[in-house]
N, C-alpha and C positions, 0 to 999 in steps of 0.2 A: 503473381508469385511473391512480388515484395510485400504482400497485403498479408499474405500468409504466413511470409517469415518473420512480422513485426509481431503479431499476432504470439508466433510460440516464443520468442525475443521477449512480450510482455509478461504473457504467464506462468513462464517457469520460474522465476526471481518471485515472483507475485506469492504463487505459493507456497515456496521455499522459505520467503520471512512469513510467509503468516501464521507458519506451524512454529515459528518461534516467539511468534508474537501471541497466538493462542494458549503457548505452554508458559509463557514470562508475564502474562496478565490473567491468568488465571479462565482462562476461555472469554474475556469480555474482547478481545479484537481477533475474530478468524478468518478463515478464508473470501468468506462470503464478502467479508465488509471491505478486505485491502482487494478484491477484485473489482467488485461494484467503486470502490474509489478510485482504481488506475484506470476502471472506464469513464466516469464519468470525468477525471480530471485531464484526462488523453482527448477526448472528446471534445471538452473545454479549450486545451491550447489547441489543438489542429482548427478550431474556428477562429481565437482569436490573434493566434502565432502564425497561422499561414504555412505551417509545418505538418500535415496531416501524417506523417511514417515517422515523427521523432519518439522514441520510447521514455513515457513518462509513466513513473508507476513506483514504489517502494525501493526502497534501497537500504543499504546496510545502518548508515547515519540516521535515514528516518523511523527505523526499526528501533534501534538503541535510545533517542530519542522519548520517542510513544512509550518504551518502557519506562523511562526516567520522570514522564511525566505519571504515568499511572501508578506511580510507587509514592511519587509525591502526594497524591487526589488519595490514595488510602490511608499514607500518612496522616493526612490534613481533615480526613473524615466524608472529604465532597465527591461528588458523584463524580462517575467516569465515563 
């Protein structure tokens, strides 16, 4: 049961910034990539944190962030 609730705990947030993070960089960061990232990096700490149920995955700061940098990268002319 708790497997299940960390589960809907990770992807609702997940998909929630990634439709803002799709619409603020122009579709170069969507759904696909902040899910495939909160799993592989949830994945990552529960082997080497020892915390297999902690929710790691996108949040409001690293949302506003990724935008900040992808505004800069167009800015600047360099890839994103």
């Amino acid at each position: 049961a708790s497997a299940i609730f960390m589960y809907f705990t990770s992807v609702a947030p997940a998909i929630t910034f990634a439709a803002t993070l799709d619409h603020d960089t122009q579709g170069h960061v969507g759904a696909v990539e902040v899910l495939l990232s909160s799993a592989i990096c949830g994945c990552i700490f529960s082997i080497f944190g020892g915390q297999p149920l902690v929710i790691v995955g996108v949040t409001g700061p690293v949302t506003i962030f990724t935008v900040k940098v992808w505004a800069l990268s167009q800015m600047f002319g360099v890839d994103f």
